[in-house]
C-alpha positions as CSV (number, residue, x, y, z in Angstrom):
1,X,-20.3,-62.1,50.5
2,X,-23.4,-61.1,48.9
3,X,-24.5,-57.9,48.5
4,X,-27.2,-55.1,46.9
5,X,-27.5,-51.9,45.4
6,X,-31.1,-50.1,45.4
7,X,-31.4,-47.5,42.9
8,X,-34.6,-45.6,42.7
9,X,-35.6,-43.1,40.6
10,X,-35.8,-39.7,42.1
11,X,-38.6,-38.3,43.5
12,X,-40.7,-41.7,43.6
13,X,-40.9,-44.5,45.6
14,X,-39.6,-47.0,42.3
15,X,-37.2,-49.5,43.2
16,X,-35.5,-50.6,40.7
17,X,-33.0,-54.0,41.3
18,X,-30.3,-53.2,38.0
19,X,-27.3,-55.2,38.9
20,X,-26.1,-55.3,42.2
21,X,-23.1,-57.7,43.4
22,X,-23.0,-61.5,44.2
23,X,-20.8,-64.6,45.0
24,X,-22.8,-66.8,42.5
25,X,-26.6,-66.3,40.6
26,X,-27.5,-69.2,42.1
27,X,-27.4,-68.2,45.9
28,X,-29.1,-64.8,44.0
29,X,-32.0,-67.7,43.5
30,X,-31.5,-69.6,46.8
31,X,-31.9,-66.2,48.5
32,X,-34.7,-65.3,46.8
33,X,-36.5,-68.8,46.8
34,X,-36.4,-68.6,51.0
35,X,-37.4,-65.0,51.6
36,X,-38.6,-63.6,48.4
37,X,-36.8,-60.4,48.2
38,X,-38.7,-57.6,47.5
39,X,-35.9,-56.1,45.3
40,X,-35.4,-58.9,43.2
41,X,-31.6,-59.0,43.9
42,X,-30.9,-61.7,41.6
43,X,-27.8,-61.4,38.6
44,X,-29.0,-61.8,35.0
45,X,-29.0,-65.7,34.2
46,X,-26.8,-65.1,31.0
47,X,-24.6,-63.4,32.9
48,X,-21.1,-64.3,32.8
49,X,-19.8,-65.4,36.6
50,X,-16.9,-67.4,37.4
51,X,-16.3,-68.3,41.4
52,X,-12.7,-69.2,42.5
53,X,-11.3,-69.9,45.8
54,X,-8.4,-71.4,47.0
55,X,-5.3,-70.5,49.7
56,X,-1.9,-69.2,49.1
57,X,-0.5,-68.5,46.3
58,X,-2.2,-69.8,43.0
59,X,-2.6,-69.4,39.2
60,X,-6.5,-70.1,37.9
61,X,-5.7,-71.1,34.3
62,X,-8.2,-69.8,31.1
63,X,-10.7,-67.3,32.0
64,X,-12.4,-66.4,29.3
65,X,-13.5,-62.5,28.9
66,X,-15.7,-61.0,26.6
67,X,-14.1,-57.6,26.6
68,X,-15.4,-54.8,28.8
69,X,-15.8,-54.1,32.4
70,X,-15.1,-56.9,34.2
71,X,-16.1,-56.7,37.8
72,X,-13.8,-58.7,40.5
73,X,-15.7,-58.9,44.4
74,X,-13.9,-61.3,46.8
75,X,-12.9,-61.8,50.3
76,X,-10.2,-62.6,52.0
77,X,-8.3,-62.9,55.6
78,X,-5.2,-60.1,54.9
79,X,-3.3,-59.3,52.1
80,X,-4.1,-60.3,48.6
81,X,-2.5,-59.4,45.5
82,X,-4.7,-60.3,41.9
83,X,-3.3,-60.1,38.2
84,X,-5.1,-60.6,34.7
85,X,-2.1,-62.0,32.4
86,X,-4.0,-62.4,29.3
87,X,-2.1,-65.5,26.8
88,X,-1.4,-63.5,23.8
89,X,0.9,-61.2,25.2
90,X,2.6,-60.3,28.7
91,X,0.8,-57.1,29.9
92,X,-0.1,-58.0,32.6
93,X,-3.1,-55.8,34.3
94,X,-3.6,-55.9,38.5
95,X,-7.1,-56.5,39.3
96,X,-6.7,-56.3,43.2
97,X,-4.3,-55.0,45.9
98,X,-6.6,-54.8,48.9
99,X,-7.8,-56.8,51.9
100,X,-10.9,-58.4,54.1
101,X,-13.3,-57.5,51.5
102,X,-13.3,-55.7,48.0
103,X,-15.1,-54.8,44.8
104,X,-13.3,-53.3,42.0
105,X,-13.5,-53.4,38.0
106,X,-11.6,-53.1,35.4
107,X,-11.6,-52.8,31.7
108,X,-9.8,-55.7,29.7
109,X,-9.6,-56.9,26.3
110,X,-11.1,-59.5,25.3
111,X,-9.3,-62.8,25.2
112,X,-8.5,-65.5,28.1
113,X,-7.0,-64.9,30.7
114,X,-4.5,-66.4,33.7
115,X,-5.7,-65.3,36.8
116,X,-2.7,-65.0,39.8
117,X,-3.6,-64.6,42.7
118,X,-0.7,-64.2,45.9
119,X,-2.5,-64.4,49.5
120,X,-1.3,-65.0,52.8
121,X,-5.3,-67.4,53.9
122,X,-7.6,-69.2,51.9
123,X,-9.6,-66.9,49.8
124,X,-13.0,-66.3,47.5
125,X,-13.2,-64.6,44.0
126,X,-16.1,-64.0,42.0
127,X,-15.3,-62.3,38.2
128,X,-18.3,-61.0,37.0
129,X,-18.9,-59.4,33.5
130,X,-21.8,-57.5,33.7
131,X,-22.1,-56.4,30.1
132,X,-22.9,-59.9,28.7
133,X,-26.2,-59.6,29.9
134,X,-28.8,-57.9,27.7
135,X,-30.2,-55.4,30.6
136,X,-32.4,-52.1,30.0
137,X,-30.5,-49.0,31.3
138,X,-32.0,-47.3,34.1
139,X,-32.6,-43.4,33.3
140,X,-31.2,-40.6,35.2
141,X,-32.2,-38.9,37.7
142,X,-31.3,-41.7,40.1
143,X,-30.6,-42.2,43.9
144,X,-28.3,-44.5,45.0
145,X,-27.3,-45.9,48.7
146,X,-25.2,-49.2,49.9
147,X,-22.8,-49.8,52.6
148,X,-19.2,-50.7,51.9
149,X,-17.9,-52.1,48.6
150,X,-20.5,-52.5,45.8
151,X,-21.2,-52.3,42.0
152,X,-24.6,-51.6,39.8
153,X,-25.5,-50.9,36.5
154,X,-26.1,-50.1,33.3
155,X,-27.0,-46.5,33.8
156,X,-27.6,-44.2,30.9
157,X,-25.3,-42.0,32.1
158,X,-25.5,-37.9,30.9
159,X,-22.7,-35.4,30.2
160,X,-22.6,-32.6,32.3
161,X,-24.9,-34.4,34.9
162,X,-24.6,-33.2,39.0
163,X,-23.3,-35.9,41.4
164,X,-23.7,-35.4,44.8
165,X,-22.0,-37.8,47.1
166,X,-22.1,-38.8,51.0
167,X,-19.7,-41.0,53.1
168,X,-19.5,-41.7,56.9
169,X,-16.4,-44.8,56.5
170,X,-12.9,-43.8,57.6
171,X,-10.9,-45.1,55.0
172,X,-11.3,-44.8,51.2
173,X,-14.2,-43.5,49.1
174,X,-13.8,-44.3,45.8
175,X,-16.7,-44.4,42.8
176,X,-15.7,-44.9,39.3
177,X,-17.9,-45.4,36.0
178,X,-17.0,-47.2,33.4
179,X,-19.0,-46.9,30.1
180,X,-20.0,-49.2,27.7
181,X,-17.3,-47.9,25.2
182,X,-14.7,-48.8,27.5
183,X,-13.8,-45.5,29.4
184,X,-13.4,-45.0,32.9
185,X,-14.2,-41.9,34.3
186,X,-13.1,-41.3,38.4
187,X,-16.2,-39.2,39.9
188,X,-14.9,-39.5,43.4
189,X,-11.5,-40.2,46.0
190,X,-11.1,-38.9,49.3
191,X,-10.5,-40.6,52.6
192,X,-12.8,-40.7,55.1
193,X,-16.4,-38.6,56.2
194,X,-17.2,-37.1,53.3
195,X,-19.9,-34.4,51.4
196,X,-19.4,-33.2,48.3
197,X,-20.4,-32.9,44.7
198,X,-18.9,-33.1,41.1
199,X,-20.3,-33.8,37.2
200,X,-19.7,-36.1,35.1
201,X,-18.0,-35.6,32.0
202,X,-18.9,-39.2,29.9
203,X,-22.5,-39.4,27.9
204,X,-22.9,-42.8,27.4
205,X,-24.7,-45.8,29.3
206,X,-22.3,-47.9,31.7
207,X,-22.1,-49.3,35.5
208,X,-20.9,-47.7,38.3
209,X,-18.5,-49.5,40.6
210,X,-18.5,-47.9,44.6
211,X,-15.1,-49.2,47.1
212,X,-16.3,-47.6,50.9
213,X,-15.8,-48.8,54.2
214,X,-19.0,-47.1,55.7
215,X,-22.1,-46.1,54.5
216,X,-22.7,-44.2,51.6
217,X,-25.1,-42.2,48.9
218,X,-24.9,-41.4,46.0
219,X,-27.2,-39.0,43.6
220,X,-27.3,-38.3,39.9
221,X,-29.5,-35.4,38.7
């Protein structure tokens, strides 16, 4: 799986490549080596981003997490099941319950960690934590658009800002943001077509994680 998010500033023709989702930086530089992507879809280098796969039922020992969002993308042929059971204590903290393919984030201490992960096929997992890399936020007013499950950021997100949003999938359409001093803050969930609008009630710069299963937009002004 390897995947984009475009954001562009409103009203212009900017593109602007701030994140976006990945199995590993280096197909990011494979990718961009053969076809030299206009957006520059690439993760950070000093990004943290660990790759797992395996089949079954397994336990991936010591991950170690920096504290913060910490973004999980993977695919997988049915059901999966995904826990964080960090080693100085046993709270544990589900990171997926979903299948085919996902994106979802979380916000965990930091600390290391024992990944477990139940699965009826073999399976990918790529833990990504975005806020190790030292990235410029981009500035509201921002459009966003992506297809399926995805995740961008930072953002220099604004109390009291409109969000408009736009879905054509059939199942769930979730979008959360979660802010660089560790709150999460639900913007959206419904199932299926969707148009709509809320605002958002944090004020501080974060990324912005997206589950759909069609196509979707997103606009922050």
């Amino acid at each position: 799986m390897y995947r984009r998010t475009t954001l562009a500033a409103a009203g212009t023709g900017l593109v602007l490549a701030i994140g976006g989702s990945a199995v590993a930086a280096q197909e990011a530089d494979d990718e961009a080596g053969e076809d030299d992507d206009e957006n520059g879809d690439e993760l950070p280098d000093e990004m943290a981003v660990n790759e797992f796969s395996g089949e079954g039922t397994q336990i991936v020992d010591d991950l170690e997490i920096a504290g913060g969002l910490t973004v999980v993308e993977g695919q997988h042929e049915g059901w999966i099941f995904v826990q964080a059971i960090p080693s100085e204590n046993d709270q544990e903290h589900t990171l997926v319950t979903d299948a085919d393919e996902f994106v979802t984030g979380t916000i965990l201490e930091s600390g290391t960690y024992d990944l477990y992960v139940n699965a009826e096929e073999e399976w990918e997992l790529t833990v990504i934590q975005p806020q190790t890399a030292d990235e410029e936020p981009a500035a509201l007013p921002l459009e966003l658009t992506g297809t399926g499950p995805d995740w961008t950021g930072p953002i220099e997100f604004e109390e009291g800002t409109n969000v408009t949003g736009r879905h054509n999938g059939q199942s769930d359409f979730e979008v959360y943001v979660y802010t660089e001093d560790n709150a999460t803050e639900l913007v959206f969930h419904v199932l299926g077509e969707f148009a709509g609008e809320t605002t958002l009630q944090g004020d501080s710069d974060g990324y912005l994680v997206v589950d759909a299963d069609g196509e979707w937009e997103l606009e922050f002004e």
